[in-house]
C-alpha positions as CSV (number, residue, x, y, z in Angstrom):
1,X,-17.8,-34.7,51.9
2,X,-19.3,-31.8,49.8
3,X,-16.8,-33.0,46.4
4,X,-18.4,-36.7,47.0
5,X,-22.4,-35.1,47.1
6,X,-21.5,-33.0,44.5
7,X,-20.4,-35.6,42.5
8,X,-23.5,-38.3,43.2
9,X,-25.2,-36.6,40.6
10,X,-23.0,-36.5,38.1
11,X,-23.2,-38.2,34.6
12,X,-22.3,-37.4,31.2
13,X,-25.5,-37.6,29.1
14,X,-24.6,-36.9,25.5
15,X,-21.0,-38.8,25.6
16,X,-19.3,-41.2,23.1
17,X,-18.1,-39.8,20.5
18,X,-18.7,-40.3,16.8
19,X,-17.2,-39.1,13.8
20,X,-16.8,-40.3,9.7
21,X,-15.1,-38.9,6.6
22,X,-15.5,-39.7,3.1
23,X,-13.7,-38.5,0.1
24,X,-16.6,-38.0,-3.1
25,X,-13.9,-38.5,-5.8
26,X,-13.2,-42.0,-4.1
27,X,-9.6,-41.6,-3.4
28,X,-8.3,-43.7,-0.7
29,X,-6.2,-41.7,2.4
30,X,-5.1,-43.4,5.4
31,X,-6.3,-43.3,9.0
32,X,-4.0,-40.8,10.6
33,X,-6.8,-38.3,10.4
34,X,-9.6,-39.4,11.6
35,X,-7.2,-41.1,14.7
36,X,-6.5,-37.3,15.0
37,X,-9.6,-36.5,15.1
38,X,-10.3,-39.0,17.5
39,X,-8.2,-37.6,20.0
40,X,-9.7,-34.4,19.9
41,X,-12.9,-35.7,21.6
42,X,-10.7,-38.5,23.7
43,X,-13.2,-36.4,26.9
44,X,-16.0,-38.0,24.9
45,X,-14.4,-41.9,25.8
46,X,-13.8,-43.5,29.0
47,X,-10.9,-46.2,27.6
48,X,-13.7,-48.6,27.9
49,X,-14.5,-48.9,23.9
50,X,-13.5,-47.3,20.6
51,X,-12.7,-48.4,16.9
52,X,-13.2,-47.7,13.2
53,X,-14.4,-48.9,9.5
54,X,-12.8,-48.4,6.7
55,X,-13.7,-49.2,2.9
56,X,-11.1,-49.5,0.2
57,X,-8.8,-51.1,2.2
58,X,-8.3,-54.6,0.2
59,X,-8.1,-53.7,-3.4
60,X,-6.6,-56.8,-4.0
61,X,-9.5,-58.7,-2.7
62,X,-12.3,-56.5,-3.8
63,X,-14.6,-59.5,-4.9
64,X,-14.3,-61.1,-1.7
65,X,-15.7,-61.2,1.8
66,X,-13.1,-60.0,4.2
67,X,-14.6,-61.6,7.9
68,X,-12.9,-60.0,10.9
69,X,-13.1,-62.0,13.4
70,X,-12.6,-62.0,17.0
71,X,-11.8,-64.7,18.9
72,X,-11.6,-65.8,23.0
73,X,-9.3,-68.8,22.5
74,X,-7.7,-71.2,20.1
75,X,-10.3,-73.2,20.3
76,X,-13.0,-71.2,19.0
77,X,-10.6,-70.3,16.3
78,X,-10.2,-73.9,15.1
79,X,-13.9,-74.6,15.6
80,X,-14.9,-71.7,13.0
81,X,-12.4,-72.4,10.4
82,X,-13.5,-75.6,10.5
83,X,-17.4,-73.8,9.5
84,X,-15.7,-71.2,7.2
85,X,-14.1,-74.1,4.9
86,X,-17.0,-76.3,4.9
87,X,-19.4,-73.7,3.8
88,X,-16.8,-71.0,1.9
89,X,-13.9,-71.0,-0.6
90,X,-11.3,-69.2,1.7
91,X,-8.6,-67.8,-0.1
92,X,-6.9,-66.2,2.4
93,X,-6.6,-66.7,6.4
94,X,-4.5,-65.0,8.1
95,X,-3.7,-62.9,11.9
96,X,-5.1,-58.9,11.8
97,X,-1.7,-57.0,12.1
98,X,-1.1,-55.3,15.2
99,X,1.7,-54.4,18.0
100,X,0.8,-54.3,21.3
101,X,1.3,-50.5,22.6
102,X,1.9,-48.8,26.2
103,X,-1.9,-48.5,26.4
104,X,-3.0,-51.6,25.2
105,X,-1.0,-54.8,26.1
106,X,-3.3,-57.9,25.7
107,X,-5.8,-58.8,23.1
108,X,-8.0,-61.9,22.1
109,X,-7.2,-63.5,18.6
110,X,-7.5,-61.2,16.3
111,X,-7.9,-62.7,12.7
112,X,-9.5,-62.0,9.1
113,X,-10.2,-64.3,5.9
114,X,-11.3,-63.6,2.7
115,X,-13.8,-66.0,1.2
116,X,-17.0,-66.7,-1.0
117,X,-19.7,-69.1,-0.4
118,X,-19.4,-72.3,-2.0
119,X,-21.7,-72.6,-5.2
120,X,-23.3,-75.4,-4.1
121,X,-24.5,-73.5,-0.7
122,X,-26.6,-70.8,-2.6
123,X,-28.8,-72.9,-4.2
124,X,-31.9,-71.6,-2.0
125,X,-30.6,-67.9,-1.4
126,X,-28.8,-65.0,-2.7
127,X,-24.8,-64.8,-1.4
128,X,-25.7,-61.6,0.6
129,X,-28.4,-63.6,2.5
130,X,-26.4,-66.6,3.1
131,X,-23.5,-64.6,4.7
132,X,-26.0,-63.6,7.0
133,X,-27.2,-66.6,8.0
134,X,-23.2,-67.6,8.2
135,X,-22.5,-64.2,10.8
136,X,-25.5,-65.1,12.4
137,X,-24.3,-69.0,13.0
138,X,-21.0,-68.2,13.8
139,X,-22.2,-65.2,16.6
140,X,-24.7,-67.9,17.8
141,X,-23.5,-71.0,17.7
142,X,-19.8,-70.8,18.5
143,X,-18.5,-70.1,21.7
144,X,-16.0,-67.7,22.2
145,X,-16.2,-66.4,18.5
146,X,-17.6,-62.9,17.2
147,X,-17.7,-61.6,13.8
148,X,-15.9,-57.9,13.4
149,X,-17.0,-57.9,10.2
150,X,-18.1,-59.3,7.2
151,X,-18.2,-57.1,4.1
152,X,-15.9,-56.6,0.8
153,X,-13.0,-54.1,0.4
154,X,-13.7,-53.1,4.0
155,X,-13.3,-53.9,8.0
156,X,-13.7,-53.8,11.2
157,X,-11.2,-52.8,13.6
158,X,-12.2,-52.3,17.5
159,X,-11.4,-53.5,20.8
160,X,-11.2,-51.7,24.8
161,X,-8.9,-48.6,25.0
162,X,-9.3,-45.1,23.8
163,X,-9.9,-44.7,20.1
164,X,-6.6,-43.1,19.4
165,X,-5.3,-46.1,20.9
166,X,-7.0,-48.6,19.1
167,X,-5.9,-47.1,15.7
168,X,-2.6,-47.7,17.1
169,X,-3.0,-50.7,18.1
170,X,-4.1,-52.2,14.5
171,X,-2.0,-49.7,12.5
172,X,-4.5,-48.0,11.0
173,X,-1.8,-45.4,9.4
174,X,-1.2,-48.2,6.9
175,X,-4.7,-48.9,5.6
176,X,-5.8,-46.5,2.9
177,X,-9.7,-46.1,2.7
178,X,-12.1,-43.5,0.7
179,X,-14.4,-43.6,4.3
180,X,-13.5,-44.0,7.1
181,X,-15.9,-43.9,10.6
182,X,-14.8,-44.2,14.3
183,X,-16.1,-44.5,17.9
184,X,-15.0,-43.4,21.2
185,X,-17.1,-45.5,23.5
186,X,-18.7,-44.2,27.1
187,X,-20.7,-47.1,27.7
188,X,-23.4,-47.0,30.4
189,X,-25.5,-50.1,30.6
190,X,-23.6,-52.8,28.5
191,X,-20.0,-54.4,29.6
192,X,-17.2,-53.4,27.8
193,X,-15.4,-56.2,26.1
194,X,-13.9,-56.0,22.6
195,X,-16.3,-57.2,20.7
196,X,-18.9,-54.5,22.3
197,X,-16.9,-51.8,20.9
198,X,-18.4,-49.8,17.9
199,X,-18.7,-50.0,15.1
200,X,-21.4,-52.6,14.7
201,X,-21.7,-54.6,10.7
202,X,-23.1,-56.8,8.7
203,X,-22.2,-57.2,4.7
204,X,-21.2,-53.9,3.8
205,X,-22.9,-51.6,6.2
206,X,-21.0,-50.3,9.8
207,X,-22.2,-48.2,11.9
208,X,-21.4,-46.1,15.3
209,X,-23.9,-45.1,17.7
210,X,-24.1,-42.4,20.5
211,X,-26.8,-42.5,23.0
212,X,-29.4,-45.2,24.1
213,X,-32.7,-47.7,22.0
214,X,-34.7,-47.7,24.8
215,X,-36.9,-50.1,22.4
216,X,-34.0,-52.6,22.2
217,X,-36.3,-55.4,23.1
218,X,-39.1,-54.8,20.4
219,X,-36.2,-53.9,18.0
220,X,-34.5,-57.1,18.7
221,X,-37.9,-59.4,18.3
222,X,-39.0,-57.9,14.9
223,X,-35.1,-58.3,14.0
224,X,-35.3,-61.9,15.0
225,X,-38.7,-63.0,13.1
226,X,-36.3,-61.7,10.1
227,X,-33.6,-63.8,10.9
228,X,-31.4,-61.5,12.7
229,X,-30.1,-62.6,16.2
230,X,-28.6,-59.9,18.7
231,X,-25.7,-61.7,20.5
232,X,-23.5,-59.1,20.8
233,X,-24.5,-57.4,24.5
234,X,-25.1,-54.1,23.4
235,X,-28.5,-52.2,22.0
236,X,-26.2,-50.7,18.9
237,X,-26.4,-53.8,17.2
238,X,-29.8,-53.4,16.3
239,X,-29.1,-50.5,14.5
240,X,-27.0,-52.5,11.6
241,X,-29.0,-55.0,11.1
242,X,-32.0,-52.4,10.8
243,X,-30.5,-51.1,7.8
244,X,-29.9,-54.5,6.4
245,X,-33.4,-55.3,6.6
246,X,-34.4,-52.1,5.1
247,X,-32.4,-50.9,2.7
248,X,-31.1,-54.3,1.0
249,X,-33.8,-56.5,1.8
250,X,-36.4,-54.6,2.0
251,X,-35.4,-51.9,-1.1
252,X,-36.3,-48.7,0.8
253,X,-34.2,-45.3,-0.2
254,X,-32.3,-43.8,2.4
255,X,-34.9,-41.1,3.0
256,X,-37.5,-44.1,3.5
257,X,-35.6,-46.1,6.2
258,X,-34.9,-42.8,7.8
259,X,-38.4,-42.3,8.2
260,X,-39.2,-45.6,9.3
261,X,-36.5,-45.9,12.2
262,X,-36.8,-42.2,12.8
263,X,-41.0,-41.9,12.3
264,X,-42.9,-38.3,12.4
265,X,-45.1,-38.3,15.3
266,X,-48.4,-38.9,14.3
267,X,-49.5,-35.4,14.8
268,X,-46.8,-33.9,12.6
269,X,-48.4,-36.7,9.7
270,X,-51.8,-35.7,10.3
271,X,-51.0,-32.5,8.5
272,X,-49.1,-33.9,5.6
273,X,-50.2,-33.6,2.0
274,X,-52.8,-36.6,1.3
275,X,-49.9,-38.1,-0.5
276,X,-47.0,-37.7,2.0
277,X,-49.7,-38.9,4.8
278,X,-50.6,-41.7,3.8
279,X,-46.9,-43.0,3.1
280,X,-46.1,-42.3,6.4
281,X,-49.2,-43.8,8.2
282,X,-48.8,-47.0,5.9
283,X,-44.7,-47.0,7.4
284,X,-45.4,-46.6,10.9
285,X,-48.0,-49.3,10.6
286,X,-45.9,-51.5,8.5
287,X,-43.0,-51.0,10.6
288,X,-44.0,-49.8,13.9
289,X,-41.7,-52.8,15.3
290,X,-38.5,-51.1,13.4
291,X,-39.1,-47.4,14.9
292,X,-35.9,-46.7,17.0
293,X,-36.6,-44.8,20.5
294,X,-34.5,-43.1,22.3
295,X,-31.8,-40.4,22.2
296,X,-29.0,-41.8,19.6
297,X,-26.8,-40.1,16.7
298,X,-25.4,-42.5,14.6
299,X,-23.2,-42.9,11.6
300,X,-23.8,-45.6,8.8
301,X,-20.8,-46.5,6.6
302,X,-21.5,-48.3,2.8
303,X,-19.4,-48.6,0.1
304,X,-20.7,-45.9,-1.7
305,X,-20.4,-43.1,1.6
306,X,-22.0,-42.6,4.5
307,X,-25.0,-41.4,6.3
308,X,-25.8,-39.3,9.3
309,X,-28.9,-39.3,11.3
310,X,-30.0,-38.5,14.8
311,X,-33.2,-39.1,17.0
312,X,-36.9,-37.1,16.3
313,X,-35.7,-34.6,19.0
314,X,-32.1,-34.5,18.1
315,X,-30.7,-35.7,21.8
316,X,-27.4,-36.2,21.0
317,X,-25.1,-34.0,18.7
318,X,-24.3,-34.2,15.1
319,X,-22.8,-31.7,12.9
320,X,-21.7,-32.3,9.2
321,X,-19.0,-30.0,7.2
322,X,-17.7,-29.7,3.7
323,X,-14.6,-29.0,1.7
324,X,-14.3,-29.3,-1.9
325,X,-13.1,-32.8,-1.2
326,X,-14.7,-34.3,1.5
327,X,-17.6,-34.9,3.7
328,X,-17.3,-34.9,7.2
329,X,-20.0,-35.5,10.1
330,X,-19.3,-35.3,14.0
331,X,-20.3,-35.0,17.6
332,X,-18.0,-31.7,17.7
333,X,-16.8,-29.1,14.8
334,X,-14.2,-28.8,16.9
335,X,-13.3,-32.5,15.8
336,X,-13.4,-31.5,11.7
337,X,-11.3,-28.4,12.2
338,X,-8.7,-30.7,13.8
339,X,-8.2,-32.0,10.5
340,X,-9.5,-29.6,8.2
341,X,-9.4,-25.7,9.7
342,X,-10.9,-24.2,6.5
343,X,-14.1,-25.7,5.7
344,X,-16.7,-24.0,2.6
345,X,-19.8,-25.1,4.7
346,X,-20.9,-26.3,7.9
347,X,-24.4,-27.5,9.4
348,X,-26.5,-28.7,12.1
349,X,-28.8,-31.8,10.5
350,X,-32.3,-31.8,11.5
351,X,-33.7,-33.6,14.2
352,X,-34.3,-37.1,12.2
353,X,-33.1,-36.0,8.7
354,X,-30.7,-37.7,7.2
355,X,-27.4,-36.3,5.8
356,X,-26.6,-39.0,3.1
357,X,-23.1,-38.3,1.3
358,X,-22.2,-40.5,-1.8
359,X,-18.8,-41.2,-3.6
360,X,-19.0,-39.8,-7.0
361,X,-20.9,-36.7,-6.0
362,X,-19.1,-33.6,-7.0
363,X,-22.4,-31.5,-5.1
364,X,-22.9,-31.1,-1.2
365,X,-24.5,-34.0,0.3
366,X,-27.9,-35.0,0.6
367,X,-29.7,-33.3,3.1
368,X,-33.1,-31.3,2.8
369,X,-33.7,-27.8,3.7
370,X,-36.3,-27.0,6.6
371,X,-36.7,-24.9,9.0
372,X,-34.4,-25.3,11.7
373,X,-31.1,-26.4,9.7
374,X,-28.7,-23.9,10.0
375,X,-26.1,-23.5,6.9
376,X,-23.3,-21.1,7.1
377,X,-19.8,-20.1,5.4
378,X,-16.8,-19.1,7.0
């Protein structure tokens, strides 16, 4: 009786666990690490969700949209290539390799193609936009069929089981990427089914998420007037297509979107410089609809790094580390010095400032210096 009271109360509130690594010089190193990684928060996970992005991984079909797809029957399958070839040149279809493992021994169809849109389909719209609308028809329209992913020179791979797991799974030790990012999922008021699992992309952007968008619904109505449409069960969704709208359609900097899903309070802009002040009044107004509440951390993967960012009061974890080499951000240090004991320089990002790493950068990443970040050498 006392071990069942003392355990009506329990709950893990800052589990999931995230974690990314880029190489700046761009060179491509497969997933073994971060797996390793992985497994080092495996207390973060509950075996109900985990998975990873990588970019780099098709060289060979670099100018192409690789689609990940995930798929509850044959049917669905059939139905969707059916789409794909009406609407795409598809130069390649083909299964996702995997081998079933002790852990996980079943699996929907797992399959990827690598396409463009037909030239005659773009006459109204950009390519970016159109694939889009294609995810967004496909998620919608087609029972039983999910887009993973949908970028170039990248993917998708998740499904339910323990990260570790998963990257055995899909045999992630033969992919070689210059980023990779990963999720260990603890969900606690979605379903877990495979395509739940994190990460979350459209075009080139993925992301992983720890915590809970308590404005979910207003998220998801400002994301549909913009031709966005959440089918995916889970309030991490949002979050990718946010950063679509933003950053590619929209043409804000990093720094900008961060302030727009993560917005000062309007105390703290009331004592901006005029300048400063009235950019952020005219963003909150603009996009009040786009402000993400909530405690979350999340990692955003492109193809030229990755980003970390965390709530306005920092309610779930993040810590970021460098080597000469590589950038590394994480719910736990404990996590980087799995893979990489001897680190030049470790932080803890500000509440709602970004830490934006990009390939090419021989410099520590992007992140500004205010009170409250703590930088240290050891």
């Amino acid at each position: 009786m006392e071990k069942l009271l003392a355990d009506k109360d329990f709950r893990v509130s800052s589990s999931c666990g995230i974690f990314g690594m880029m190489s700046y010089s761009g060179r491509r190193f497969n997933g073994s690490a971060i797996i390793k990684a992985m497994r080092n928060m495996r207390e973060r996970s509950n075996g109900l969700g985990g998975g990873f992005a990588a970019y780099g991984i098709y060289p060979e079909y670099a100018s192409l949209y690789a689609f990940h797809l995930i798929y509850e029957d044959e049917m669905a399958r059939e139905e969707t290539e059916r789409l794909l070839s009406t609407y795409c040149d598809v130069e390649k279809g083909e299964p996702i390799p995997h081998g079933y493992t002790e852990k996980i021994r079943e699996a929907p169809i797992l399959w990827r193609y690598f396409l463009l849109p037909k030239k005659e389909m773009l006459r109204d719209k950009g390519e970016e936009d159109f694939i889009v609308e294609l995810v967004m028809h496909i998620n919608r329209k087609i029972p039983g069929a999910f887009v993973a992913s949908s970028g170039k020179n990248m993917g998708i791979f998740k499904g339910v089981g323990y990260p570790e797991d998963i990257g055995e799974f899909y045999r992630l030790d033969e992919y070689e990427g210059y980023t990779w990012i990963a999720h260990g999922r603890f969900p606690t008021n979605s379903v877990a089914w495979w395509g739940g699992a994190h990460p979350f992309g459209i075009l080139d952007w993925s992301v992983v998420h720890n915590g809970e968008i308590s404005s979910y619904g207003i998220n998801r109505r400002f994301l549909s007037a913009n031709g966005y449409d959440c089918t995916l069960f889970t309030d991490t969704e949002v979050i990718a297509y946010l950063v679509d709208l933003l950053v590619r359609r929209h043409g804000l900097s990093f720094e900008l979107m961060a302030k727009v899903m993560c917005a000062p309070l309007w105390e703290e802009i009331e004592v901006l410089p005029p300048e400063e002040k009235e950019l952020y009044k005219t963003l909150r107004v603009i996009y009040s609809e786009a402000l993400v509440n909530g405690p979350f951390a999340i990692i955003i993967g492109y193809p030229d790094g990755m980003i970390g960012l965390t709530d306005r009061i920092k309610l779930r974890p993040l810590v970021a580390a460098e080597d000469d080499y590589m950038l590394y951000i994480s719910s736990e240090e404990g996590a980087i010095r799995e893979i990489c004991p001897s680190l030049k320089r470790v932080w803890m990002p500000k509440a709602g400032e970004p830490v934006i790493g990009k390939i090419g950068e021989k410099g520590y990443a992007t992140e500004q210096y205010l009170p409250g970040v703590q930088d240290y050498k050891r």
